[in-house]
C-alpha atoms as one frame of an Amber mdcrd trajectory, in Angstrom:
protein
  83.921  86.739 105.686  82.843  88.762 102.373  85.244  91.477 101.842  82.187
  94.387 102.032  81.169  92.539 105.215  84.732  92.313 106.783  84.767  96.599
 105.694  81.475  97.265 107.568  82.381  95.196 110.756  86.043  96.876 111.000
  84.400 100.258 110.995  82.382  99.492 113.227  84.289  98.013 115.768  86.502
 100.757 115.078  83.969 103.467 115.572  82.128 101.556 118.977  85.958 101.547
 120.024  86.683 105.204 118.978  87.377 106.763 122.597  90.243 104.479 123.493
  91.939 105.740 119.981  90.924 109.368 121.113  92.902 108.870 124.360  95.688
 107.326 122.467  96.020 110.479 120.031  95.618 112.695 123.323  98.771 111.366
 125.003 100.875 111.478 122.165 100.146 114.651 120.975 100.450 116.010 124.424
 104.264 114.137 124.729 105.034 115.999 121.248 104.183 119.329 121.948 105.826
 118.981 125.248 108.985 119.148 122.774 108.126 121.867 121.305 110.751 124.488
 120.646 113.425 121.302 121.355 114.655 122.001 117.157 113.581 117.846 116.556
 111.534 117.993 113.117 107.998 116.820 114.380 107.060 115.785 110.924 109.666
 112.796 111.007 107.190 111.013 113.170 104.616 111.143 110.651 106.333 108.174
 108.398 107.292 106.635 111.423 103.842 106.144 112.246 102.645 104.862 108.719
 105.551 102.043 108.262 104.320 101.309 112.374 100.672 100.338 111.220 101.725
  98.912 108.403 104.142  96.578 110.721 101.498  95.708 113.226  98.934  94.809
 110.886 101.463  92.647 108.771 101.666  93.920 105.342 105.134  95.312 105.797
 107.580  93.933 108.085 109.681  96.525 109.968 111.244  95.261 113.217 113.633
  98.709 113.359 110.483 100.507 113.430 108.813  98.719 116.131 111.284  99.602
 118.368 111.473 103.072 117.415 108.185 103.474 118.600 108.628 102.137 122.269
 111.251 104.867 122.765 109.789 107.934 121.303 110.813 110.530 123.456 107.959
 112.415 126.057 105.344 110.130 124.777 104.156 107.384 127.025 104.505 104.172
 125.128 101.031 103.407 126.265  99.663 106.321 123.745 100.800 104.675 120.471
  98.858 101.045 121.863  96.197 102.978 122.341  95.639 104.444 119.072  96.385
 101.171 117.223  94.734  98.968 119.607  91.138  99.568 118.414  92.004  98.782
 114.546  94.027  95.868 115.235  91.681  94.101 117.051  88.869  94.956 113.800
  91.313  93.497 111.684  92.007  90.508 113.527  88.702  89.670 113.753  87.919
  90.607 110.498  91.139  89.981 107.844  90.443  94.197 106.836  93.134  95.983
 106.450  92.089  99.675 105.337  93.067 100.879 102.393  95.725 103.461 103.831
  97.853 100.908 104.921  97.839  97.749 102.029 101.229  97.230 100.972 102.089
  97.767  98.117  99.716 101.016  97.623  97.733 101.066  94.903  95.295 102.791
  92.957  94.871 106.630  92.994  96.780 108.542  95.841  94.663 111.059  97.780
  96.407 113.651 100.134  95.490 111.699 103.116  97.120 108.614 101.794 100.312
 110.571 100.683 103.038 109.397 103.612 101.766 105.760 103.570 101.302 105.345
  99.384 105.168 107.064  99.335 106.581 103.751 101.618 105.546 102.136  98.145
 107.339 104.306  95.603 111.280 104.746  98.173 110.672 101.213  98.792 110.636
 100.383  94.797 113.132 102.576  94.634 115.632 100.825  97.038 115.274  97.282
  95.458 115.827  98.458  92.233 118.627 100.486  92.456 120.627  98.795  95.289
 121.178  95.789  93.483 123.754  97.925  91.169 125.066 100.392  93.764 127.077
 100.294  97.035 126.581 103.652  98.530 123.095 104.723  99.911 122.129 108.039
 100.789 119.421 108.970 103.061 118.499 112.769 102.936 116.638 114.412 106.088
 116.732 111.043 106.974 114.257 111.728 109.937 113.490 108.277 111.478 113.587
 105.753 108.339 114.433 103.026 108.828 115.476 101.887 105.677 119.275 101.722
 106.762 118.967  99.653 109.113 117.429  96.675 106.495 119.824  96.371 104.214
 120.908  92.708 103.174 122.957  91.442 104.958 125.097  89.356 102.457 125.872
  92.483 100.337 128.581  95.474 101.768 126.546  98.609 101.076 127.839 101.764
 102.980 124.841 103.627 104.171 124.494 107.650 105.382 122.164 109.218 106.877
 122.439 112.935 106.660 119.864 115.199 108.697 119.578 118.188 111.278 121.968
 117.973 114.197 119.387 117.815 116.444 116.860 115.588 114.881 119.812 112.755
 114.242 121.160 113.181 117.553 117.678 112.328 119.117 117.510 109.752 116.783
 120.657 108.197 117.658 119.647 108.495 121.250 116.442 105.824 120.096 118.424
 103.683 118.128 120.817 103.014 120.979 117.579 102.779 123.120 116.003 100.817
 121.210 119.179  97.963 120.567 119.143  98.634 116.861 122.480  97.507 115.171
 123.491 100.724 113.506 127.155  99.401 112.755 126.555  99.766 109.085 125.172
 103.295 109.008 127.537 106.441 109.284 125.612 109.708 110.529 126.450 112.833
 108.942 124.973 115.729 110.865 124.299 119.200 108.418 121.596 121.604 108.199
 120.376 121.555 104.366 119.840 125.530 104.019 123.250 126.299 105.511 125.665
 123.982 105.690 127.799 122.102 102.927 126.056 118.624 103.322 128.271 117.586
 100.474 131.323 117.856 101.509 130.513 117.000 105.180 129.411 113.427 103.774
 132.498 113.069 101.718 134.724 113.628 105.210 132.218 111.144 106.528 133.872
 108.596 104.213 131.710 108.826 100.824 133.071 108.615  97.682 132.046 110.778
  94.755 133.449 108.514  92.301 130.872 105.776  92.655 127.269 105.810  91.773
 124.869 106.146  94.591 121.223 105.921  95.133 120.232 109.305  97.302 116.466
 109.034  98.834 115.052 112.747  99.641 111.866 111.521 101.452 109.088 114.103
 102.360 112.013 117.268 102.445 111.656 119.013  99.670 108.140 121.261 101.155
 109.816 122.486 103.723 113.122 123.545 102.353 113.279 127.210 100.242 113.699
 126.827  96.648 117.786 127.867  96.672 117.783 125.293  99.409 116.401 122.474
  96.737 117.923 123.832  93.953 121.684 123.562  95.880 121.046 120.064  96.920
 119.885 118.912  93.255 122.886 120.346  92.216 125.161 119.278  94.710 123.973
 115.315  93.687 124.416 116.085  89.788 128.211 116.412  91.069 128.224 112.777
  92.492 129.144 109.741  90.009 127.901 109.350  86.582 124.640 107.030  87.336
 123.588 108.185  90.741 119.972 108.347  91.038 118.200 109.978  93.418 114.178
 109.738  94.536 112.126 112.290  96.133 108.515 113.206  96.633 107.467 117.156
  96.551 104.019 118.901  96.275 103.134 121.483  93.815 102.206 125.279  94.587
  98.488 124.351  94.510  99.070 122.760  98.207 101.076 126.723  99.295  98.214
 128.492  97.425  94.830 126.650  97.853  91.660 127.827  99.935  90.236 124.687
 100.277  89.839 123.749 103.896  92.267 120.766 103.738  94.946 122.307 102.730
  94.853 125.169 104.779  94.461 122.781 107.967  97.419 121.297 106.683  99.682
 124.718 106.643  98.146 125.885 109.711  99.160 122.544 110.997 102.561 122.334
 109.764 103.305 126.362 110.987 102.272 125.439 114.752 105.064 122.577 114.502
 107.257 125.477 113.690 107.810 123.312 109.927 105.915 125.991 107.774 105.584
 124.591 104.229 108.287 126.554 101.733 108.632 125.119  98.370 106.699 124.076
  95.344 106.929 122.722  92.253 105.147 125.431  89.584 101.153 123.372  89.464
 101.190 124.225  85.326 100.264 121.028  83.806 101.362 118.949  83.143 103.298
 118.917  86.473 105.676 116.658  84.771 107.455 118.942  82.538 107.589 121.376
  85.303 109.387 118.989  87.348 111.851 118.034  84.302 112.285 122.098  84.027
 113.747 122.262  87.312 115.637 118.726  87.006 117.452 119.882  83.960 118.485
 123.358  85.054 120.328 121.679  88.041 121.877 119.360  86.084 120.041 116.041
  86.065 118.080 113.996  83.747 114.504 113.298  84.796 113.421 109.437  85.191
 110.291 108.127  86.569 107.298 110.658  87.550 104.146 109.852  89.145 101.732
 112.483  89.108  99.399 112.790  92.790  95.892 114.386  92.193  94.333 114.970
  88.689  95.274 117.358  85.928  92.195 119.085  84.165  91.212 122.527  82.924
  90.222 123.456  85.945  92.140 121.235  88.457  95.461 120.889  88.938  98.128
 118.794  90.402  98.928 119.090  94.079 102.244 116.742  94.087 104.263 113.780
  92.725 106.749 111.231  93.252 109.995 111.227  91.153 113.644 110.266  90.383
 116.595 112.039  88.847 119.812 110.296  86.809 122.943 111.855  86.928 124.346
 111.775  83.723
């Protein structure tokens, strides 16, 4: 079928199909805010979700995942079959896979793409630097599953640190879900007021040796002396650690255009108001560098989300930091 054919059938189908998807969204939303008020981040399900399409529409294998999402707590595991079910029959009859969930991403990033073009950059980010390091560090871990894939020829000592509520839940799945977590060692600490640090060093870490640390979708709802503390807390770890995160700018806080404010309204009735930003300046870059250096790190790779011009400006990025 000719790729602009394929497109316009998918939609279609999609479209024709669009109330079964609507019920689907209905009874999972109604299972999360049954939790409200529980203290389980609601925004962890979000890249849960995006590595879950990309799984059942075969671009990115991610068996961990898939059984994350029959257990998801107060949502019927009907609701999530629902909402897929329409697209993946499109794309089986069709070969289309939309462009939110081709693996790897590519091309320009738009904030509606953000949580499923990220998988790309942590991803590239894993097989690059595990190949030299044995410790791996997930931050806010939510529910990646990135721990649970590791090879299984090479002894890499994984953490996952996060809320004590969120990783308990999460713990809860895994064991529901008969995920092997014998290689992963949970360290429970709240970012803006506990020592995560030194929690994950009892926990059997060892400063001494180089580790990658991935800070996935965090930083925007932590303060700034929150961030800061944590940059500088990983600029104590071994000489070579690198560490990958993702953060918006202050153009996503301060910005009247509709989207955005949806998006803070959104994020403020999941009790997850959005906090910190990186100063929108351009370039964005060099502000990001700014805030590297002053806690210690050398900036490495940068990837700039949304275009800089006079009159537009950067609403986030994707990065790394070196310890040196």
């Amino acid at each position: 079928m000719h790729p602009r054919i394929a497109a316009g059938v998918f939609y279609l189908l999609s479209f024709l199909l669009l109330p079964v998807t609507q019920l689907g969204y209905v009874l999972w939303v109604g299972g999360l805010l049954a939790r409200r008020g529980s203290g389980v981040s609601g925004t962890a399900q979000g890249p849960l979700s995006a590595r879950w399409f990309n799984h059942m529409l075969g671009t990115r294998k991610d068996e961990p995942t898939e059984r994350l999402m029959r257990v998801l707590p107060g949502v019927p595991p009907l609701a999530p079959r629902l909402v897929a079910g329409p697209m993946l029959l499109a794309h089986r009859l069709t070969g289309y896979v939309p462009r939110a969930f081709r693996y790897p991403f590519e091309g320009e990033v738009s904030p509606l793409h953000q949580a499923s073009a990220r998988i790309t950059f942590f991803d590239a980010a894993v097989d690059r630097h595990l190949a030299d390091f044995d410790q791996f560090v997930i931050l806010g871990a939510g529910f990646d599953t990135r721990a649970f894939r590791l090879p299984k020829n090479r002894a890499i000592r994984a953490f996952e640190v996060d809320m004590p509520k969120t990783q308990a839940l999460k713990r809860e799945m895994v064991k529901a879900a008969g995920i092997d977590s014998e290689r992963v060692t949970f360290v429970a600490a709240d970012f803006e007021k506990e020592g995560w640090l030194e929690r994950l060093v009892a926990a059997g870490f060892d400063v001494g040796k180089p580790a990658l640390f991935l800070w996935e979708g965090v930083l925007m709802y932590l303060e700034r002396q929150a961030v800061e503390d944590t940059l500088r807390k990983i600029a104590r770890t071994a000489r070579g650690s690198v560490v990958a995160f993702d953060y918006f700018t202050t153009e996503v806080l301060e910005s009247q255009a509709l989207y955005w404010r949806l998006a803070r309204m959104g994020t403020r009735a999941n009790g997850e108001p959005l906090k910190f930003g990186i100063e929108s300046r351009p370039p964005v870059s060099e502000r990001v560098a700014e805030l590297l250096r002053s806690c210690g790190l050398s900036p490495g790779e940068h990837q700039t989300l949304g275009r800089e011009t006079e009159g537009t400006r950067a609403w986030g990025g994707f990065a790394t930091a070196v310890v040196k």
